[in-house]
N, C-alpha and C positions, 0 to 999 in steps of 0.2 A: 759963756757956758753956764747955765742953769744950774742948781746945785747935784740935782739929783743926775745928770747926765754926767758928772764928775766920774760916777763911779759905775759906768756903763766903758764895754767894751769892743762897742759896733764896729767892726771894719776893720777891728784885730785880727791875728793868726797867731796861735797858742799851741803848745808843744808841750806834752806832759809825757813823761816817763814813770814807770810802774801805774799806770793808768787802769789797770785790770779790775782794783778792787781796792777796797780801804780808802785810805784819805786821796789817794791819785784817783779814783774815780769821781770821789767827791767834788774834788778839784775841778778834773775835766767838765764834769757835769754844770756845777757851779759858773766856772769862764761862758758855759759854752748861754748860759739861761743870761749870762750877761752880756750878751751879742758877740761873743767870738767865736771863729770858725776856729774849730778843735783837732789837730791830729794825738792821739791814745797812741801809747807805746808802749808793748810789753810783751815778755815772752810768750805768752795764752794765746792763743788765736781769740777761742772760744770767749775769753772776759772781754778782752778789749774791744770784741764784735757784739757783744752782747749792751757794752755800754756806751758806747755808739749809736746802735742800734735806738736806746735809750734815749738820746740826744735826739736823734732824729725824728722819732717819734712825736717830742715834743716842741718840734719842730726850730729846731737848731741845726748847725753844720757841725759834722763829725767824718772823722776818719781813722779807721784803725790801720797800723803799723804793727807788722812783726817784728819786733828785734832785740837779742839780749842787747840791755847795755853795756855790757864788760867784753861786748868783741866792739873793741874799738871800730875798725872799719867800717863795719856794718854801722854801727853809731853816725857817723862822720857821713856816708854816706846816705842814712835815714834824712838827716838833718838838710846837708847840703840840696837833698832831692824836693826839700819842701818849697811852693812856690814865693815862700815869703812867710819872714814869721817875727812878731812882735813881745811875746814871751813863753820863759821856758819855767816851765817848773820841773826844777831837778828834784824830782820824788821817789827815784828807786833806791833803797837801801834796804840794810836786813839787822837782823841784831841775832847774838846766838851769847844770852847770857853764863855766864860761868865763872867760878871763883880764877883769880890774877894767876897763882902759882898754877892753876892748870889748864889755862890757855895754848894749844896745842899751834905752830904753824901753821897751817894748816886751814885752822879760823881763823888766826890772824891775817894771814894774805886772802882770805875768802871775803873779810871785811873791809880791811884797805881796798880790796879789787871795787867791789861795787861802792860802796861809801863814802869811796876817796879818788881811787881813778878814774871811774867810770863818770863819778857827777864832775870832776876836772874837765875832762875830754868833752862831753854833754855843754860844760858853761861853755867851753873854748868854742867848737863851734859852731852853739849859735849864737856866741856873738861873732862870728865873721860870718853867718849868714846874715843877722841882722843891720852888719856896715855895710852891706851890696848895696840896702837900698838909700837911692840920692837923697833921699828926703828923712835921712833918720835922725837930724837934729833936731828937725818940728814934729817928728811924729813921735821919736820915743822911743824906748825899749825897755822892759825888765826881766831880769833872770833873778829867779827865785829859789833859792839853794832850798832844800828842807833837811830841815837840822831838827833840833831837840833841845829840850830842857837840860838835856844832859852833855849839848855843847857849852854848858853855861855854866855846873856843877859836876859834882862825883858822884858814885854810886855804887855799892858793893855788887860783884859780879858784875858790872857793865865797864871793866877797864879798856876794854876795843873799841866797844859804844863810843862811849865818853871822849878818846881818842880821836874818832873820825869825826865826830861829830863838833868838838872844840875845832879839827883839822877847817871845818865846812866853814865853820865863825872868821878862822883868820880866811882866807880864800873870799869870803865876800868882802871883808875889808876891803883888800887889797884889788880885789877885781872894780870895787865901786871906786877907787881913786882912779881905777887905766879909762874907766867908760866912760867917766863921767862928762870928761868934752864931747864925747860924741851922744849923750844924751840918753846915753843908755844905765839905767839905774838895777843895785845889785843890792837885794834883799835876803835872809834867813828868815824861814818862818822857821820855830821852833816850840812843838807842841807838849804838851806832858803826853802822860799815860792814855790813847785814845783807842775807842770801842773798836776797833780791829779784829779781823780775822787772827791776826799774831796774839793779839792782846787776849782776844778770849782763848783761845790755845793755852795759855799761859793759866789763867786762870781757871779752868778746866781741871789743867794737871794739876795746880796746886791752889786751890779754894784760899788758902790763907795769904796768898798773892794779893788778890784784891784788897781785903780788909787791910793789908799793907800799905796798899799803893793810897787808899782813899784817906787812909787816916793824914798821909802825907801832904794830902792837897787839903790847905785852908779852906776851900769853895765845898769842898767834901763831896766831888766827885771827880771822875773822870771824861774826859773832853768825848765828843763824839764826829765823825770826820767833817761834817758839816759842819762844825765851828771852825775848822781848819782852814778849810773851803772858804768860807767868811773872809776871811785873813788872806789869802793868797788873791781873790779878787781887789778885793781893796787895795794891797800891793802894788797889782798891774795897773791899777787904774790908774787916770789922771788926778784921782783925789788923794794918789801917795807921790804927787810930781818932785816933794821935795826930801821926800824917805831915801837915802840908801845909804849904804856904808854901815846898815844897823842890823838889829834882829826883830820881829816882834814875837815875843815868847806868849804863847797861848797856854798856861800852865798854871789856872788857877788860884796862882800866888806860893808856888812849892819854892820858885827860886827868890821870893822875898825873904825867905826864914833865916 
């Protein structure tokens, strides 16, 4: 295998979750310009059709899926229906920052749901789609949890964050020791602060967020989803065949400090 064919994705099948927008479309997009056939999953019709749509255009293979992740079922069922699939990027999550003493129920089980049960359910199964197929000790497999800088550190107001996200870090451990005989490798990407729809939201409301966030990162900026995107292909490739059990943290250098 050539060098540069290392980090080509031909004759893959890829499963991404919150695929609508932000770093999950990047994502999609990214596998898909890297020769894998893409199923987009998200609750939008309208995104996930739109960036699809997008893929095909530039003439890649795309499919949009409706379905929350946090009805299990339907989950289980999206997955199970796919005709084969090589990797998963667990990319839906949400964040709903606010000081520790006033974290309400309420968010906290809104954030366990998706962040934690939802991408459990998501890893589980497609790794038992991806042991169907007879041939998955030569061919491979990876699931790609998406965590955070802040699986990795604390942060004021982000105690749920931080929470699920540290949760996402032990969970790929532990899932790259069960897979690894069967050749199936289990990665975290974990990005800082990225150009997002959430992210500019945030920044909007409070301008002095930003000058926050930047002064934090030694690179002195913020990631953009295509950095991310970067990172989760390389992942899948054959040029991360001996990456798993780790994270790679895209974060500018915040969690050196």
């Amino acid at each position: 295998m050539d060098f540069d064919s290392r980090f080509r994705l031909d004759g893959r099948v890829a499963f991404v979750t919150g695929a609508g927008r932000g770093i999950g479309r990047a994502c999609a997009i990214a596998l898909a310009q890297a020769g894998a056939e893409v199923w987009l999953a998200a609750r939008t019709r309208e995104e996930i059709e739109s960036a699809a749509a997008e893929i095909r255009a530039a003439g890649g293979r795309a499919h949009a899926i409706v379905c929350d992740v946090t009805d299990a079922k339907a989950l289980r069922r999206a997955i199970a229906a796919l005709p084969a699939l090589d990797v998963l990027v667990n990319n839906a999550g949400t964040n709903i920052p606010e000081p520790f003493v006033e974290v309400s129920e309420a968010h906290l089980d809104q954030l366990l749901d998706l962040n934690v049960r939802a991408a459990f359910i998501a890893a589980q199964a497609a790794a038992k789609k991806m042991l169907e197929a007879p041939d998955r000790k030569s061919r491979g497999g990876a699931i790609l949890n998406m965590s955070s800088q802040m699986g990795h550190v604390g942060a004021v107001n982000r105690s749920v964050y931080c929470l699920t996200k540290h949760a996402l870090e032990g969970l790929t451990k532990a899932m790259a020791l069960e897979l690894a005989p069967h050749a199936i490798r289990v990665v975290s990407i974990a990005p800082t602060f990225i150009e997002t729809p959430m992210y500019q939201r945030m920044t909007r409301e409070k301008p002095e967020f930003a000058e926050w966030v930047e002064a934090r990162i030694p690179a002195g900026k913020v990631g953009k989803p295509e950095d991310v995107a970067a990172a989760v292909v390389f992942a899948a490739s054959p040029a991360a065949s001996l990456i798993t059990g780790t994270s790679l943290v895209i974060d500018g250098g915040w969690t050196a400090q």
